[in-house]
ZARO-442746 format. One record per residue: residue number from 1; residue in three letters; x, y, z negated of N, C-alpha, C in turn. Coordinates in Angstrom, 1 decimal. Layout:
{NUM, ALA, {X, Y, Z}, {X, Y, Z}, {X, Y, Z}},
...
END
This chain:
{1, UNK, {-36.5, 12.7, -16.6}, {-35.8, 13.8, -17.3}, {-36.8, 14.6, -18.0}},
{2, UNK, {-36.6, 15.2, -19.5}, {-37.6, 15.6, -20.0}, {-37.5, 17.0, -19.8}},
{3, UNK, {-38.3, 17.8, -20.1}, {-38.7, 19.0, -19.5}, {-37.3, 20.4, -20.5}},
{4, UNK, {-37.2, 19.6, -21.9}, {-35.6, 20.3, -22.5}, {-34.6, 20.1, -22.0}},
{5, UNK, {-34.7, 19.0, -21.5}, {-33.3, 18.8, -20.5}, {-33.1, 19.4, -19.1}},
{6, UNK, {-35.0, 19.5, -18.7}, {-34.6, 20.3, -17.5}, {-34.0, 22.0, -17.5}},
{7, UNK, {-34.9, 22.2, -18.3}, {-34.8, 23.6, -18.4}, {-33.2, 23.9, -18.6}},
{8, UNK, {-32.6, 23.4, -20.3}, {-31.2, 23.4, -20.1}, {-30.3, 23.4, -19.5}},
{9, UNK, {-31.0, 22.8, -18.7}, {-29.8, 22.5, -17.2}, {-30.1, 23.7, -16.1}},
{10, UNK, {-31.1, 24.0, -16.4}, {-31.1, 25.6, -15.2}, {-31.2, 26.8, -15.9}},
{11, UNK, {-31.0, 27.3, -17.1}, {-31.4, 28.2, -17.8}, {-29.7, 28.9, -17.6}},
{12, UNK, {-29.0, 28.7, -17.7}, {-27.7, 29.5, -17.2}, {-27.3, 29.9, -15.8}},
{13, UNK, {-27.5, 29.2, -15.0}, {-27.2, 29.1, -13.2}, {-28.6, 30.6, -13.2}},
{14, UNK, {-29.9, 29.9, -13.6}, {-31.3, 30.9, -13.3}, {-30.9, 32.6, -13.8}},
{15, UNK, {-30.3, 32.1, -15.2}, {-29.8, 33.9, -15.4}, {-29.0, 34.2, -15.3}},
{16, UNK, {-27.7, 33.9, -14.6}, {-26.7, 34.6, -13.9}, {-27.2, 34.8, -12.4}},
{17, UNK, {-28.0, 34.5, -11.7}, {-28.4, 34.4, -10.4}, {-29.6, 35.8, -10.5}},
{18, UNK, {-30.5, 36.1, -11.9}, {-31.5, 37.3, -12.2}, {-30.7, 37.8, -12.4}},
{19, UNK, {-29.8, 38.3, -13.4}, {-28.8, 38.9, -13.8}, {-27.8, 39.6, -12.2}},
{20, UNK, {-27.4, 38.8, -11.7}, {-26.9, 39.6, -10.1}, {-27.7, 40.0, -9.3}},
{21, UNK, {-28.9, 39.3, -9.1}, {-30.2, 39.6, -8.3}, {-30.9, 41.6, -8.6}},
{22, UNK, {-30.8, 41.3, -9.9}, {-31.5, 42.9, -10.9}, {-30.2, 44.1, -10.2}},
{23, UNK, {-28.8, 43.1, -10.3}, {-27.9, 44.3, -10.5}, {-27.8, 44.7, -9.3}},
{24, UNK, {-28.7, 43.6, -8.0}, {-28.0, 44.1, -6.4}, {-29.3, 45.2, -6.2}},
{25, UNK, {-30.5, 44.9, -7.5}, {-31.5, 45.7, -6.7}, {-31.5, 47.1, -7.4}},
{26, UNK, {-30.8, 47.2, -8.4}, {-30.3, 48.8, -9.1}, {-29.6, 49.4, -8.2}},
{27, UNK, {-28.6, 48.7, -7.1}, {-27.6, 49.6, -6.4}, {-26.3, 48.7, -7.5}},
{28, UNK, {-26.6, 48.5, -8.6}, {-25.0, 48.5, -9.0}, {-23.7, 47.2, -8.6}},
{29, UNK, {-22.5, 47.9, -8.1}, {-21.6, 47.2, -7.8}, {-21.1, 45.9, -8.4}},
{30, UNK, {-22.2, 44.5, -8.7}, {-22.0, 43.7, -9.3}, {-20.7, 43.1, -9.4}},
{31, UNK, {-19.9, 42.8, -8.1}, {-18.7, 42.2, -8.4}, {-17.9, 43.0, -8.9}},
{32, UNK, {-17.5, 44.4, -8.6}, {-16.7, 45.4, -9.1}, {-16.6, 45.4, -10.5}},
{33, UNK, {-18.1, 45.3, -11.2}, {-18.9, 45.4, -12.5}, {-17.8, 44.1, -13.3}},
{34, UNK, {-18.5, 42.9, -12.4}, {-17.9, 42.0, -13.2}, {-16.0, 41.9, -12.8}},
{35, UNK, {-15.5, 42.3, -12.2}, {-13.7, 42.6, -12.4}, {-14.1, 43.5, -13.6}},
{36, UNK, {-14.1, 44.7, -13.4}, {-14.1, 45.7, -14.8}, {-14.3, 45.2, -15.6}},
{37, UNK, {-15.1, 44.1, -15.9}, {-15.4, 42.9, -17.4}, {-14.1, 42.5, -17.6}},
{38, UNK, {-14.2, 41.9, -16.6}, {-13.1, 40.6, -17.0}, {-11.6, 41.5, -17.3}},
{39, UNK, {-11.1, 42.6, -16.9}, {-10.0, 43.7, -17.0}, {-10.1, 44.0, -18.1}},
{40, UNK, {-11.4, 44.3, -19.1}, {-11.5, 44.6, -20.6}, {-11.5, 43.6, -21.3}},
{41, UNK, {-11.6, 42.2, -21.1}, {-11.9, 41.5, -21.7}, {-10.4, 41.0, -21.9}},
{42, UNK, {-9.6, 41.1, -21.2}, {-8.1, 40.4, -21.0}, {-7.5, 41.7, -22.2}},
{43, UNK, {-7.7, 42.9, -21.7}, {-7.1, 43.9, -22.5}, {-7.4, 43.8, -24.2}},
{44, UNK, {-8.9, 43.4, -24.2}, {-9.5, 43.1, -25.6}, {-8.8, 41.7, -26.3}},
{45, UNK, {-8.7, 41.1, -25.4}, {-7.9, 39.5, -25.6}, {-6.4, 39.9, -26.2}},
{46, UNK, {-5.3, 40.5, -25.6}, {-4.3, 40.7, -25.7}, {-4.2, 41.9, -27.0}},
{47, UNK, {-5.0, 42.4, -27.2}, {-4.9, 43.4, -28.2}, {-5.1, 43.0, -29.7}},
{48, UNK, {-5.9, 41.9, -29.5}, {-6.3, 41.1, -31.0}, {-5.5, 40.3, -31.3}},
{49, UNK, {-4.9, 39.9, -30.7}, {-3.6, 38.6, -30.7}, {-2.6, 39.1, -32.1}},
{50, UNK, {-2.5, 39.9, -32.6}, {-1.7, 40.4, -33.8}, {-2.6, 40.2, -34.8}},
{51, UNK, {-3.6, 40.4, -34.8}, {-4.4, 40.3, -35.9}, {-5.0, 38.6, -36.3}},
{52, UNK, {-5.0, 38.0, -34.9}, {-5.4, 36.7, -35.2}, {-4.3, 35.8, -35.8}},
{53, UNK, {-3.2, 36.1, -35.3}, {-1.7, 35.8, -35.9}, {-1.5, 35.9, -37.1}},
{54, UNK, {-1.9, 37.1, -37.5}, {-1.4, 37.7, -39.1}, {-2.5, 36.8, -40.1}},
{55, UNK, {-3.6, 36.4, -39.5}, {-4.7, 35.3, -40.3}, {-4.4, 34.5, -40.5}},
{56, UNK, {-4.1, 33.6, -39.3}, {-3.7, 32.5, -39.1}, {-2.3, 31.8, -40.2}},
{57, UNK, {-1.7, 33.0, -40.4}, {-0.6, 33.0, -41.3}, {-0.9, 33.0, -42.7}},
{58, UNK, {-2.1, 33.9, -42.9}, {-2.5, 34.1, -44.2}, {-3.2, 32.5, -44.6}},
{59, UNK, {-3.9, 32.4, -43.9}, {-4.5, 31.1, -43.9}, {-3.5, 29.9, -44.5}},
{60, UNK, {-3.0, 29.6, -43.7}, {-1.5, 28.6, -43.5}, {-0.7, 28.6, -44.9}},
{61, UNK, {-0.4, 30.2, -45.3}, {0.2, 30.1, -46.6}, {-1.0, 30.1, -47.6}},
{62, UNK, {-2.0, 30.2, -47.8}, {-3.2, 30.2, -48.4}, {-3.1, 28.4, -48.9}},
{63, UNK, {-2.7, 27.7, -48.4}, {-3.3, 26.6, -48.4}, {-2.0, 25.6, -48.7}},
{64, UNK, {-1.3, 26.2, -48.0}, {0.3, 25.5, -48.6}, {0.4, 25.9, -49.5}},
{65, UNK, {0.4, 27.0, -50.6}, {1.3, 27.4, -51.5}, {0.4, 26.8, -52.7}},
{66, UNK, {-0.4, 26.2, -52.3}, {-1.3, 25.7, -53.5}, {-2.2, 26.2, -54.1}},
{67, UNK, {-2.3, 27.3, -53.8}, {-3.2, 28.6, -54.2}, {-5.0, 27.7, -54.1}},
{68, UNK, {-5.3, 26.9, -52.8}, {-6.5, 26.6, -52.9}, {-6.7, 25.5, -54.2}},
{69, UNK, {-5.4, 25.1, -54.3}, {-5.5, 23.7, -54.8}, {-5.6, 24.0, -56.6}},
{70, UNK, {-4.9, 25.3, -56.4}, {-5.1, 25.9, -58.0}, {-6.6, 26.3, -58.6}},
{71, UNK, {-6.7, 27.1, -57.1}, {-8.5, 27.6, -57.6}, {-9.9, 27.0, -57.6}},
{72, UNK, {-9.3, 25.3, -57.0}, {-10.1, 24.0, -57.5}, {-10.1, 23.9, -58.4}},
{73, UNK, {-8.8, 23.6, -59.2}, {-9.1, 23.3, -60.8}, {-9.7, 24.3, -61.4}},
{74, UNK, {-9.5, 25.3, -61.4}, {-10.2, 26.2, -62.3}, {-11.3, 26.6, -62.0}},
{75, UNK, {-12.2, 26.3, -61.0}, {-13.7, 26.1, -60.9}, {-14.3, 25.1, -60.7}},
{76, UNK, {-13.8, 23.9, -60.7}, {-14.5, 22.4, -60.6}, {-15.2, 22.5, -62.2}},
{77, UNK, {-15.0, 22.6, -63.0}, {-15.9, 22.2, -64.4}, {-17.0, 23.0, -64.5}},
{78, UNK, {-16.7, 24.3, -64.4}, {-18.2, 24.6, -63.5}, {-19.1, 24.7, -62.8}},
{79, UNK, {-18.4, 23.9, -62.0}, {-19.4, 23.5, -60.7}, {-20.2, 22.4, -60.9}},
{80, UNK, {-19.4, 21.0, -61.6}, {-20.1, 20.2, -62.2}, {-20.7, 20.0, -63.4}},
{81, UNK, {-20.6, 21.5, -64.3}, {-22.1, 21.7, -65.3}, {-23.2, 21.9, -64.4}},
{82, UNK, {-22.8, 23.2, -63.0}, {-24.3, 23.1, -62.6}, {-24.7, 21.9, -61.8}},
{83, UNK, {-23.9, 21.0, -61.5}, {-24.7, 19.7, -60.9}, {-24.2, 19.9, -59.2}},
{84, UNK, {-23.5, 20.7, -58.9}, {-22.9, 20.8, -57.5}, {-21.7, 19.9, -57.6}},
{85, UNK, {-21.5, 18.9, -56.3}, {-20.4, 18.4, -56.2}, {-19.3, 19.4, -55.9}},
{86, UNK, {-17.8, 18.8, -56.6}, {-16.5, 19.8, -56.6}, {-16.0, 19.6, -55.5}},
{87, UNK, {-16.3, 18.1, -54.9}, {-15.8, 18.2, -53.5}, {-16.3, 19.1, -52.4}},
{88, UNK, {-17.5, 19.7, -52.2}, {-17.7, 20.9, -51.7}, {-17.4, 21.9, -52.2}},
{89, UNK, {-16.6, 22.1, -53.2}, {-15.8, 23.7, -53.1}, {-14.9, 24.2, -52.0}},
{90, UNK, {-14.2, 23.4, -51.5}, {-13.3, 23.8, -51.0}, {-13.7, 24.1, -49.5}},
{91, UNK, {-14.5, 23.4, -49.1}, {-15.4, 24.0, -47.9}, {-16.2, 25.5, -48.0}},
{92, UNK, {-16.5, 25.8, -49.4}, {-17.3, 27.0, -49.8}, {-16.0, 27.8, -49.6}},
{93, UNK, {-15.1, 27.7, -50.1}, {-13.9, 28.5, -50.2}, {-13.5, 28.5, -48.6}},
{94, UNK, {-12.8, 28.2, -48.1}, {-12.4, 28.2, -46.5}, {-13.6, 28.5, -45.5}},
{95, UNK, {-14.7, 28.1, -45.4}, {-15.5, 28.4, -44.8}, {-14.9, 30.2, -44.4}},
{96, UNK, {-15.7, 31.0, -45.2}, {-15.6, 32.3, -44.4}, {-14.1, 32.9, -43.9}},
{97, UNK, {-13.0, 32.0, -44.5}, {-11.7, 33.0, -44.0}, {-11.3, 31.7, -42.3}},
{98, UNK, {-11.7, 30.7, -42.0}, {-11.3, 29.3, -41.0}, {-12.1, 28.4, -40.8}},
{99, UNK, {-13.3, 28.9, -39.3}, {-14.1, 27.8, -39.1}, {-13.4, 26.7, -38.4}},
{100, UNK, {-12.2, 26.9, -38.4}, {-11.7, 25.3, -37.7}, {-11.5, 24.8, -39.0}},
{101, UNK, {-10.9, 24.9, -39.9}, {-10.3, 24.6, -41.0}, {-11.9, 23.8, -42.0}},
{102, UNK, {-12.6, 24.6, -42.0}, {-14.2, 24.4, -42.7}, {-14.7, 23.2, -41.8}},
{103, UNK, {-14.8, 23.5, -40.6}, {-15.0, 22.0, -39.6}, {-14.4, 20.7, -40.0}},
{104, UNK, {-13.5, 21.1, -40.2}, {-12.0, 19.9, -40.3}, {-12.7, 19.4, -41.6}},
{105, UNK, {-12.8, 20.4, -43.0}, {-13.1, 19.9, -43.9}, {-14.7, 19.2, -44.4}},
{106, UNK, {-15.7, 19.8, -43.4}, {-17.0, 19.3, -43.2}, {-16.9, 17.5, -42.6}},
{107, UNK, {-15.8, 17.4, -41.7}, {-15.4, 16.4, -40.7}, {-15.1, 15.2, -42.2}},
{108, UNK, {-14.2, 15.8, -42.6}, {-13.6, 15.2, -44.0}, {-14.5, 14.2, -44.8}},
{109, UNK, {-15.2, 15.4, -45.1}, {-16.5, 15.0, -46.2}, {-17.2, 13.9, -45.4}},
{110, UNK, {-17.9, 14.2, -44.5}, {-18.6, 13.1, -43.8}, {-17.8, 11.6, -43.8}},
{111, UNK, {-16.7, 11.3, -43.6}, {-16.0, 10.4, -43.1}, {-16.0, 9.7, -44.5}},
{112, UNK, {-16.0, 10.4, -45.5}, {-15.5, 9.9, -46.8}, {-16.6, 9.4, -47.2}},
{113, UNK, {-17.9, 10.5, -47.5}, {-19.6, 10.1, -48.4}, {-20.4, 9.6, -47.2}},
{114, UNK, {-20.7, 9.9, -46.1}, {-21.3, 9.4, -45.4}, {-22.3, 11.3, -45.1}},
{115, UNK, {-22.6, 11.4, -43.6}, {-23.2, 12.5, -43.4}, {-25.0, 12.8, -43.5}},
{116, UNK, {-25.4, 11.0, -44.6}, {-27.1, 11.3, -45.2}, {-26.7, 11.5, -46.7}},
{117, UNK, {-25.3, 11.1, -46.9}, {-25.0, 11.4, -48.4}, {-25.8, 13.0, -49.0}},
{118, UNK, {-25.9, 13.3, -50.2}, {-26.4, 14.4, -50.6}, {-25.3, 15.3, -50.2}},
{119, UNK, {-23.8, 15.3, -50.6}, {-22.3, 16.4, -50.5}, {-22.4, 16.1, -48.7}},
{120, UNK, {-23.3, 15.5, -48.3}, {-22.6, 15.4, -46.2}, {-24.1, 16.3, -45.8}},
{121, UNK, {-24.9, 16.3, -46.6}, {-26.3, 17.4, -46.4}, {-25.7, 18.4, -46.7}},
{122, UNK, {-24.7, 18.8, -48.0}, {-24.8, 20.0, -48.4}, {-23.5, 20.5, -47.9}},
{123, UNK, {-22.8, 19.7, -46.8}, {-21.6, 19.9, -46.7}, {-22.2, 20.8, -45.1}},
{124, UNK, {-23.1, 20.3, -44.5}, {-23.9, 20.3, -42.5}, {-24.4, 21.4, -43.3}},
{125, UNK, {-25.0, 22.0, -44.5}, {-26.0, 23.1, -44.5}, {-25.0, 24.4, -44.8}},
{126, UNK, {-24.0, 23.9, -45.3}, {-23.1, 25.3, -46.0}, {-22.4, 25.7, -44.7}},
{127, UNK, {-22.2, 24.3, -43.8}, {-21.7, 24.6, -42.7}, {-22.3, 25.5, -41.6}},
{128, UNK, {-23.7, 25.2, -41.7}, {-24.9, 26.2, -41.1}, {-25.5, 27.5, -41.3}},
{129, UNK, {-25.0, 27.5, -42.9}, {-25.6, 28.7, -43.3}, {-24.6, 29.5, -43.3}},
{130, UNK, {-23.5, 30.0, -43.4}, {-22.4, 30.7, -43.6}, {-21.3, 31.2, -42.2}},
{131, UNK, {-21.0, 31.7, -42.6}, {-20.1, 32.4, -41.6}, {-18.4, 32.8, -41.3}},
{132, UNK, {-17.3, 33.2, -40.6}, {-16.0, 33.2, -40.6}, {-16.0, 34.7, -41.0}},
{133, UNK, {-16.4, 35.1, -42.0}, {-16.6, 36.0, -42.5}, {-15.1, 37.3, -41.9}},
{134, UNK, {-13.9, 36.7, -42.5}, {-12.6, 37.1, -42.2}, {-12.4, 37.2, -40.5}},
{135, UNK, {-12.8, 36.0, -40.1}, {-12.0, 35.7, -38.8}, {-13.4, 37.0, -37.6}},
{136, UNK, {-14.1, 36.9, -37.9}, {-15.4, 37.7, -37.3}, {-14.6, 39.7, -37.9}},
{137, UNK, {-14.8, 39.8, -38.9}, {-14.4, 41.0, -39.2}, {-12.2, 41.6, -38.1}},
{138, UNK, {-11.8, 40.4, -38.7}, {-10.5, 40.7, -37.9}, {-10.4, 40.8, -36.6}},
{139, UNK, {-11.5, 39.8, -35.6}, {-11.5, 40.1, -34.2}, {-12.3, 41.2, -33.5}},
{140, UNK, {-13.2, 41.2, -34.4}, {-14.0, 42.4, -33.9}, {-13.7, 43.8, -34.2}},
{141, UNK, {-13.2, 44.1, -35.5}, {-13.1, 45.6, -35.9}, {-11.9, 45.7, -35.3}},
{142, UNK, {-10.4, 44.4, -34.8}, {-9.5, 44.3, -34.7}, {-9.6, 45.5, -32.9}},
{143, UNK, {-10.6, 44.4, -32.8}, {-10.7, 45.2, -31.3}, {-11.2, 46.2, -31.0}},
{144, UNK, {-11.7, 46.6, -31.7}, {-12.3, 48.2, -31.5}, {-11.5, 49.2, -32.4}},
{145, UNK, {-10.4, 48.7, -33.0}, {-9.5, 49.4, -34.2}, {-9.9, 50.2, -35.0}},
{146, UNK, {-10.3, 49.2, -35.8}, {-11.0, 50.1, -37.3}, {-10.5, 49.4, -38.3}},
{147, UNK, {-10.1, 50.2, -38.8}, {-8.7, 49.7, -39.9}, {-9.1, 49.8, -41.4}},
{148, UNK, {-10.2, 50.4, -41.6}, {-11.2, 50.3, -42.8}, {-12.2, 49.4, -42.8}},
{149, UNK, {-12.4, 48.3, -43.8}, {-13.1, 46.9, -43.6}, {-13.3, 46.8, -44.7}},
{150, UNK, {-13.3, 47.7, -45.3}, {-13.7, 47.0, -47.5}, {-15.3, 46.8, -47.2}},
{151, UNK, {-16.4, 47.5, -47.3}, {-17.4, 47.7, -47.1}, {-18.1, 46.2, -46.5}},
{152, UNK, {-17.6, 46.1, -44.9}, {-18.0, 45.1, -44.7}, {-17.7, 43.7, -44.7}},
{153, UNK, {-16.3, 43.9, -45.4}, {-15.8, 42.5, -46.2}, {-17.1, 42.3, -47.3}},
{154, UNK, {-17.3, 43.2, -48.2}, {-18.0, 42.9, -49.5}, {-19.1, 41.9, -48.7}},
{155, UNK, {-19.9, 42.7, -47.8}, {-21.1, 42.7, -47.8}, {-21.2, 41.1, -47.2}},
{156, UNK, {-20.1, 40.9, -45.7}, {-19.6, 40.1, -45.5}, {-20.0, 38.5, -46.9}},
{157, UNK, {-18.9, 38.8, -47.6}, {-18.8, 37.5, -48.4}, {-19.8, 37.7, -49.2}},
{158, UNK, {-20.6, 38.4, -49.5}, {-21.9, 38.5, -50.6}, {-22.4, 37.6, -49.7}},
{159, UNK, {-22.9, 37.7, -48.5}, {-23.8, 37.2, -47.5}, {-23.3, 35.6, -47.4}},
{160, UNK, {-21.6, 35.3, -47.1}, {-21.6, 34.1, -47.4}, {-22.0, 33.2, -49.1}},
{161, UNK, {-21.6, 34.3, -49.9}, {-22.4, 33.1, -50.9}, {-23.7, 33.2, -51.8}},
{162, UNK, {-24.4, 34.4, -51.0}, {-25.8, 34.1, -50.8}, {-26.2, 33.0, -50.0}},
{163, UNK, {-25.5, 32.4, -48.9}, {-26.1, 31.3, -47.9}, {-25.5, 29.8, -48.2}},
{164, UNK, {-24.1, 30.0, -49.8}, {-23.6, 28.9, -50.0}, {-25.1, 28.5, -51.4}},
{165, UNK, {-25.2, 29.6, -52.1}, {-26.1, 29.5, -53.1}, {-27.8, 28.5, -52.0}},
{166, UNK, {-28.3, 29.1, -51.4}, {-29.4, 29.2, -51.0}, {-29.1, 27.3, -50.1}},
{167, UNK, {-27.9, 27.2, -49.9}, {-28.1, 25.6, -48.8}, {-27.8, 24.7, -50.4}},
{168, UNK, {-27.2, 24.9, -51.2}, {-27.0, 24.3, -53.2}, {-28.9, 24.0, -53.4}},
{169, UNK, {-29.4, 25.1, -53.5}, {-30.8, 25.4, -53.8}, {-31.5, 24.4, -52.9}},
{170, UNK, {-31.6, 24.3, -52.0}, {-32.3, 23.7, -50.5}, {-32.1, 22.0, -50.1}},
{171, UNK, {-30.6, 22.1, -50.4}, {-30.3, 20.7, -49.9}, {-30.9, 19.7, -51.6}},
{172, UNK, {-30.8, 20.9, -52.3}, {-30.9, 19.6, -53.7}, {-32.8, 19.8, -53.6}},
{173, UNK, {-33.4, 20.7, -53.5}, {-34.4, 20.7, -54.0}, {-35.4, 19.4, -52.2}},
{174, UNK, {-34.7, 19.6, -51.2}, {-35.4, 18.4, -50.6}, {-34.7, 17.3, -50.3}},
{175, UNK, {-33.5, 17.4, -50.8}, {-32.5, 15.5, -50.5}, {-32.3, 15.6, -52.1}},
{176, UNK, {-32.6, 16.1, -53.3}, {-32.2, 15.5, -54.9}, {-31.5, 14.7, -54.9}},
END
């Protein structure tokens, strides 16, 4: 067994065992500690559940009503002056609002070009570089109830297609 594998394999068990060890030597009520977690965490759980719904829905009609399928055509001829495949738009696009959905469509791509293909490099890097931009903002601010989100939506999606631009730049400039 190699020494990544060992470690792996005790690197969780080791810090939850330091982690209760530190907390018995503070004084503090670890198991109490950890109920009180798990009591906010159920409350935090149950309280996002409207918001993940109301995505989930936006999502759902996002994608049926043809809306994605519209705003392929109208940016595929630009995509293919700059030399980016159009079949990765649509991953650029879903990516930050549905990482299951971006998965599904990463899954897609691979199955179809092959995942050494150039579109299955740039499909694993856009997948790497970017983020659920929507789904991250709704569960988190969802949970702490902050109902103002313009700001770090922008900043949000600037950041995803700063990281769609920069894996375009990366994947072509070392797999051409």
């Amino acid at each position: 067994m190699g020494i990544v594998s060992l470690i792996s394999l005790w690197f969780i068990p080791v810090l939850i065992a330091f982690i209760l060890m530190y907390g018995t030597f503070k004084r503090v009520p670890t198991y109490e500690s950890f109920v009180e977690g798990g009591k906010e965490g159920i409350q935090i759980a149950v309280s996002i559940i409207p918001f993940l719904v109301g995505m989930l829905v936006a999502i759902s009609v996002f994608r049926a009503s043809g809306a994605l399928d519209f705003l392929m055509g109208f940016i595929r001829p630009g995509l293919e002056a700059l030399g980016i495949p159009a079949d990765i738009a649509p991953l650029a696009i879903i990516r930050p609002i549905s990482g299951t959905a971006a998965l599904g469509m990463t899954s897609d791509i691979m199955a179809t070009h092959g995942p050494d293909s150039f579109i299955g490099r740039l499909a694993a890097t856009i997948q790497g570089s970017t983020d659920t931009t929507f789904y991250v903002l709704t569960v988190y601010f969802g949970a702490v109830g902050i109902k103002k989100m313009g700001d770090a939506l922008k900043v949000g999606l600037l950041a995803d297609l700063v990281g769609i631009v920069a894996a375009v730049i990366v994947v072509t400039l070392v797999f051409g």
